[in-house]
Each structure stands twice: as structure tokens, then as C-alpha cells.
N, C-alpha and C positions, 0 to 999 in steps of 0.2 A: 703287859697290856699295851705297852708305846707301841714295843714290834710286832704285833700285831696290828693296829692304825694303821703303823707305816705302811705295813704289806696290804693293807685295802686300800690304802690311799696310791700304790704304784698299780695295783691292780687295776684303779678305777681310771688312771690317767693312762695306762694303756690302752682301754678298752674305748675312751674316746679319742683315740690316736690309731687306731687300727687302720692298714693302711688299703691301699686299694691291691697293693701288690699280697697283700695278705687274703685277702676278702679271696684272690683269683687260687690261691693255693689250698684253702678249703674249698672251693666249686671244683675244682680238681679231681677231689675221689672220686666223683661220679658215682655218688649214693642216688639209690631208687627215690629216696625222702627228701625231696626238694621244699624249700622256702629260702627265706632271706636270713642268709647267714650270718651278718655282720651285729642285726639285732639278739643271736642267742650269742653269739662268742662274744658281745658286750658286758654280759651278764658274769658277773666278779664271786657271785655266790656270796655274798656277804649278808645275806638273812636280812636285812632292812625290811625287806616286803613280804618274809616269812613274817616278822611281828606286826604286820598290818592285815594278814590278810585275813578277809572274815569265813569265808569256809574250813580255814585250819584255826581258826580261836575255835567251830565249832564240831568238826571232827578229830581234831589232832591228827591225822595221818600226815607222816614229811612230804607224802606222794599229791597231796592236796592242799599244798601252800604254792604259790608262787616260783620259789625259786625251786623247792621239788618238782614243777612243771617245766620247767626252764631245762632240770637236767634230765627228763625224759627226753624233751625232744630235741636237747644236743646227740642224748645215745642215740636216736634214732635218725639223727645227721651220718652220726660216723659208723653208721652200719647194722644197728639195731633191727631187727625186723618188725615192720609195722604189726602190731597184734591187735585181741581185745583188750590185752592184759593192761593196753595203756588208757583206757576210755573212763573207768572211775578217776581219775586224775584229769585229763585233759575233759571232759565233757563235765565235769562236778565247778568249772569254774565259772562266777556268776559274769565276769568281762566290768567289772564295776571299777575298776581302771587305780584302785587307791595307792595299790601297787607301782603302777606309771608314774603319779604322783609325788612317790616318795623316792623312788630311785634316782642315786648316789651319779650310775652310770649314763642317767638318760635314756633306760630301755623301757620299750612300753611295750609289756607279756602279753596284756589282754590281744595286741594284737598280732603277738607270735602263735598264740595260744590259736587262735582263730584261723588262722592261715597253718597251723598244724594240725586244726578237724579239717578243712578242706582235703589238704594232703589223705589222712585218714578215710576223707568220703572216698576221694579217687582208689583208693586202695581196696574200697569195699566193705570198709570197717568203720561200723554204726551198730548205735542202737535200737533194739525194736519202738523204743520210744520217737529216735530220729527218724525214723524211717516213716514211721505213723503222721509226724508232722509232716513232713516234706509231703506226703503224700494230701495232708486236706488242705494244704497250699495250694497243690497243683491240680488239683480237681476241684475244690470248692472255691478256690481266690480267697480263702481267710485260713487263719491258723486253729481255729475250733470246729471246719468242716459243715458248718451251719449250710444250710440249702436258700432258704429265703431270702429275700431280696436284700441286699447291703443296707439301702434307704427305706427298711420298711419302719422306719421312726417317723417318716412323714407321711402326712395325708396327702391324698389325690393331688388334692389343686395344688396344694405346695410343691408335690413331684411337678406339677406340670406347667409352675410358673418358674421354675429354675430354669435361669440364663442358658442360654448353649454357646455363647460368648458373656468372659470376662478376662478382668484382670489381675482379680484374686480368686483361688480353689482352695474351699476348707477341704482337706486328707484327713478324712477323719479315722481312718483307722479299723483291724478288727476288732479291740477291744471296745470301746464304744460303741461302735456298729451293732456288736452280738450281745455284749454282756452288762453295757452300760447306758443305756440306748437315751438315758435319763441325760447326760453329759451330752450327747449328740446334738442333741435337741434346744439344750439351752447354750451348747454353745452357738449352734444355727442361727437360734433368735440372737445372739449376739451381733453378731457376723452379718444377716440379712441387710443392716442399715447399708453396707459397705458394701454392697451390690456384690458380694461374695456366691459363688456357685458349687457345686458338687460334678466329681466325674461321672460321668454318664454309666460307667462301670467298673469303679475303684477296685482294685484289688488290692490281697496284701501287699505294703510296703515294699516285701521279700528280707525284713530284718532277722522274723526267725530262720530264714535260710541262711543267712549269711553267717550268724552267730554259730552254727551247727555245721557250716561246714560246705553247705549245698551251693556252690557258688553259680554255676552254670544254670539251674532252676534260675536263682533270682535271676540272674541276666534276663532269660523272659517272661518272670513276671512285671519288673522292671521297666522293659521295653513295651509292656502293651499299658502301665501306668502311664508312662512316658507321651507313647500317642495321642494318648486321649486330652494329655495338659496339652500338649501343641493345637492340637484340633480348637479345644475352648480357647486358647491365643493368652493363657493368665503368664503375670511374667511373676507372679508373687505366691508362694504355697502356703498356707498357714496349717498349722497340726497342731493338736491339744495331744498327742501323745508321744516321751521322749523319746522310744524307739523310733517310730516315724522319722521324727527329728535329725535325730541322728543319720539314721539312714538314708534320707529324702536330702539332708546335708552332705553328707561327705558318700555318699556312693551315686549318687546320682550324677548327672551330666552339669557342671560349673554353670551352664548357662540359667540354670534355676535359680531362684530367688526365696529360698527358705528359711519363715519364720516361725518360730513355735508360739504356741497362742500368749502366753507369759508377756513373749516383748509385742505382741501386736496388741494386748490390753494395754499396756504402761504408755506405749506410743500416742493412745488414744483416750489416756483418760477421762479428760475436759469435754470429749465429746459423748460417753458414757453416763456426766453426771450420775457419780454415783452417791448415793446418801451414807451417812458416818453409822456404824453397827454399836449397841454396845456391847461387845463381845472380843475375846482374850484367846486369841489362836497362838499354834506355835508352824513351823515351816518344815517338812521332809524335802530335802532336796536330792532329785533323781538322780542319778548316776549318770544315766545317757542325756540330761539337759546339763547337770553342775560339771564335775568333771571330764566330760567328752565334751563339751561344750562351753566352757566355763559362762553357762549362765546364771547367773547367783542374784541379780540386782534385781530384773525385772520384776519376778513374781513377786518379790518383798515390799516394790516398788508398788503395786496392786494391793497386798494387804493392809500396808501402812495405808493407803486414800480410804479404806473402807473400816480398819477396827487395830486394834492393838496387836503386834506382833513380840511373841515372850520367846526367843528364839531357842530350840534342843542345845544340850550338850554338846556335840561335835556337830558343825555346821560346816556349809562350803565345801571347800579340799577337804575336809578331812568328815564328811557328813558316812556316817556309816550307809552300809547297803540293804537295801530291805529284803535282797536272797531271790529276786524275782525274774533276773534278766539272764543270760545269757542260756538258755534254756534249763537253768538249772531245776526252774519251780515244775515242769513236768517233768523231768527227767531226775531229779532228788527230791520231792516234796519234802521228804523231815528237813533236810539240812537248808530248804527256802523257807520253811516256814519258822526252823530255829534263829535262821539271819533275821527274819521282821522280828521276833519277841527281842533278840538284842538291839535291836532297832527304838522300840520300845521302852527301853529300859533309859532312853535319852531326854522321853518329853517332859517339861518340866512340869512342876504343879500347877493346879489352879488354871488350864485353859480348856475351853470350850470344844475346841474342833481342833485336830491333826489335819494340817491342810499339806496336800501337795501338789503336784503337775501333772501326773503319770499314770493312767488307769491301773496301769500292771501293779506299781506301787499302791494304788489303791486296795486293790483286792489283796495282794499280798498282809501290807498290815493289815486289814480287816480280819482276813482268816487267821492272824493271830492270836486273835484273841484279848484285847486290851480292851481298858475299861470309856476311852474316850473315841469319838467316832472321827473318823478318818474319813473328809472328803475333797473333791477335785475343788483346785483354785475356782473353776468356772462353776459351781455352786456357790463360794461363794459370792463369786460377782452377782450372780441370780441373785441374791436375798440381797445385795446392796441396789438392786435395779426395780427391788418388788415395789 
């Protein structure tokens, strides 16, 4: 058992010692299957994130853990041919990052993973489910293909007294926009004190492109977001949903100023006056807000000013994944909807509402089926403001 330690312990300190003159001898072979090398040949194979990952706790296949993905698309480095054969694996992963987390090496899969569906899209090779989104992205501007107006959650005069200058834009998202129109709404009245506005023609963020693969799509849906925040002159974005978040964060252009609605409530509390609940929630923390983000303080920071917080079994870093994100909930429904019931299996007794940040998260546990109701932080800001 030592010499094996040892040998993952030389393994692991080679792999953060990999040298540049290294890095140039693997770009060498001149394989068709391009990404960044240095992140797969990090990877030690030492199973750490095989025992974490929640897609293989709930398929068991080696080809749907982490480092089973890891050695797909090494073979497919050193000469593999890009197939279908490799899309149950690489397309079944939710990008919930626990795995990043835990690794030994400092390798983050989720986003080798992701930049090996790009590779994959370039090559051709999707599924008729990716293909179906990408497409009501790039025709409708949301990811459910909805035709009606983004803002048809407000009335007339409301449409028509929205700033066309400001200095904050709530990005509200297609999940609110289409499906939860209830969240939209209260979080606007949130937001209106703060002279907050709406783009004149939001589109998708482009998260479920990028998660999938479709890189050069987001680029212009991206860029016509883009326009519209310069034209209003905001230098501050605010989003109630994690994926936004994340994406409106780290793939947009540095010069943005993105905050997720979490820390723009905690920032503001005193000015919210919010009244004490008496009521016993517990906290689901989102994937693309905790981990991609480590946002962990703020929302808890909101629930504590309004009612009791009795926190789940695995919280923070190690908060399991509710199976919702990286497209895996259209493109595997059983195996997202088995990650929320293990999800479930966390909340403790005795609380009122499963609160969390993330619409997708929302609906996810919902459609699980559990006996306590599952709703957005900004619900319950609503009942502490009624």
C-alpha cells in the first residue's frame, strides 16, 4: 500500500512539474484532436475524482467518471478517432466541477471536458439533442425556443418606463424569462429601487453553448448581448441565475462588472429592511455560483437576516450536484433527475423550504420529487419584504 502512495505521490509531483519543453513534444504529433495538453497529461489516474463523481455514484460506467473521461480524451490526443462512440461519456457530464475540487494534480476536467465537445462539435460529432439546442439559441435567443417576448412578465407601462440608460442591468435569463416568470418579476421589484434596467433585447447568456461545445455560436450571441450593455452605458450586471453567472463572469469581456443577485442582496441589506420569518430553511448550493465561483457566504448571509438557516449534509466544496447543468438534464433526463433525488437525500429534518440560487437547480429538485418545496432565494426575500 506505501508503494503505491509513493507512486501517486511521484506521479502527482511530476505532473505539476511538466515542463514547457514537454508540453512542445506532445503538440508535436500533430493530431487532428487539438486542446490543451498539459491539463490531460496532468492527470495521474489516481481515481480521487472517480470517488467523487456523481454521474458514476449513479451509472457506474468507468467511461462516466471523471478520470474515465480524462482517458478518452487523452486516446483521442494521441490519435484516436473522434467518433459517436465517445459522446455517452464526454456529453453525460454535469461540469459541476467537484472533481476540480478534489484533485491531487490541480487538474480542472470540467474544463478539459468542455473544450473536448468543442473539438467534438468541430469535427461534427453531436447529438440530436445538441443540435436541437444550439439551434433554439440561435433562432429564438433562449434555450427553450419560446417565440414571445423575453419581458412579457411586465406590463405596458412598466416596459415603457425602463431606463435606456443606466448603471446597473438585471440579465435575467432564459430560465426566468420562460419558465419562471414568478422569479423575474419579484426579483425586478427588487431591483427597481436601484434604478436598475433590462436589455432591450437579452438574449441567451450563450452558457448552454459553451457547456456543449458550440463555441463560435456563443461568440455571436455574446457579442449582440455585449452591444446592448454598452449602448445602456451599465458598468454593473446583476443575474439571479448561476449559469449566467458564471458565464457573464468568466467568458465575457473583463471590463464587465458581474454580480450574482446573492451578493447584490447581502450588499444591500439595511436598505431592503427586511422583516424576521418564523421559519427553518436549509441552503442547496449551486454548482456554477459555490464552486465555479466560490460563492458560499452571501446567500447564507440573506437567509440568516430573514429566518433560520439548518444547513444539508454536504455543503460548500463538497455540496453535491443537483444533475442539472452541463446539458446533461436534456440530453440524460434519468441520470439528472437521479443526481437531484441524491441531492435530496441531504436535506435535514424539520425545515420549511429548500432554498437555493439557480432556477435550473430549482426545477431540477422540484421534478424530483421530494416532500419539501424547493424555492428561489428571491422568494424568499419576497415574503420577508411582504
Amino acid at each position: 500500500m506505501k508503494t503505491v502512495k509513493n507512486k501517486e505521490k511521484r506521479e502527482i509531483k511530476r505532473a505539476k512539474e511538466l515542463d514547457k519543453s514537454e508540453i512542445s513534444e506532445m503538440k508535436g504529433k500533430n493530431q487532428p484532436f487539438e486542446l490543451d495538453r498539459r491539463s490531460v497529461y496532468k492527470c495521474v489516474q489516481c481515481g480521487t475524482c472517480r470517488s467523487v463523481c456523481p454521474v458514476f455514484n449513479v451509472v457506474g460506467w468507468e467511461s462516466a467518471n471523471t478520470r474515465g473521461r480524462m482517458l478518452i480524451i487523452k486516446s483521442l490526443l494521441e490519435g484516436r478517432h473522434p467518433s459517436e462512440d465517445v459522446l455517452p461519456s464526454l456529453a453525460s457530464c454535469t461540469t459541476c466541477r467537484i472533481c476540480a475540487a478534489k484533485c491531487p494534480a490541480g487538474v480542472n476536467p470540467p474544463e478539459v471536458v468542455e473544450a473536448a465537445r468543442a473539438q467534438l462539435v468541430k469535427c461534427g460529432i453531436t447529438t440530436e439533442v445538441q443540435e436541437k439546442l444550439r439551434a433554439s439559441v440561435i433562432t429564438s435567443g433562449n434555450s427553450f425556443g419560446e417565440a414571445k417576448d423575453r419581458t412579457h412578465w411586465l406590463s405596458e407601462t412598466e416596459r415603457s418606463q425602463l431606463p435606456e440608460k443606466s448603471d446597473y442591468v438585471y440579465f435575467v435569463g432564459c430560465f426566468d424569462s420562460y419558465r419562471y416568470p414568478e422569479f423575474a418579476e419579484k426579483t425586478f421589484k427588487v431591483l427597481q429601487r436601484f434604478g436598475v434596467t433590462l436589455l432591450p433585447d437579452e438574449q441567451c447568456c450563450a452558457s448552454p453553448l459553451l457547456r456543449t461545445g458550440f463555441r463560435e455560436d456563443a461568440e455571436k450571441v455574446m457579442k449582440r448581448n455585449l452591444e446592448q450593455i454598452r449602448k445602456v452605458g451599465a458598468h454593473t450586471i446583476i443575474t439571479s441565475c448561476a449559469g449566467c453567472y458564471t458565464t457573464l463572469k468568466n467568458n465575457y469581456p473583463e471590463e464587465l462588472h458581474v454580480i450574482s443577485l446573492p451578493e447584490f442582496l447581502a450588499e444591500h441589506l439595511d436598505e431592503l429592511k427586511l422583516k424576521k420569518l418564523d421559519l427553518t430553511v436549509t441552503y442547496h448550493d449551486p454548482c456554477h455560483l459555490g464552486r465555479h465561483n466560490k460563492i458560499y457566504e452571501a446567500p447564507r448571509k440573506v437567509i440568516q437576516a430573514i429566518c433560520t438557516l439548518k444547513e444539508m449534509k454536504n455543503i460548500k466544496e463538497n455540496s453535491r450536484c443537483c444533475g442539472g447543468g452541463g446539458g446533461v438534464r436534456i440530453g440524460y433526463p434519468d441520470i439528472s433527475l437521479e443526481l437531484a433525488r441524491n441531492r435530496l437525500e441531504d436535506v435535514p429534518e424539520c425545515v420549511d423550504y429548500i432554498v437555493t440560487s439557480c432556477p435550473l437547480c430549482v426545477r431540477n429538485l422540484r421534478d424530483a420529487g421530494g416532500d419539501i418545496e424547493v424555492i428561489d432565494i428571491v422568494e424568499l426575500v419576497a415574503m420577508a419584504m411582504e
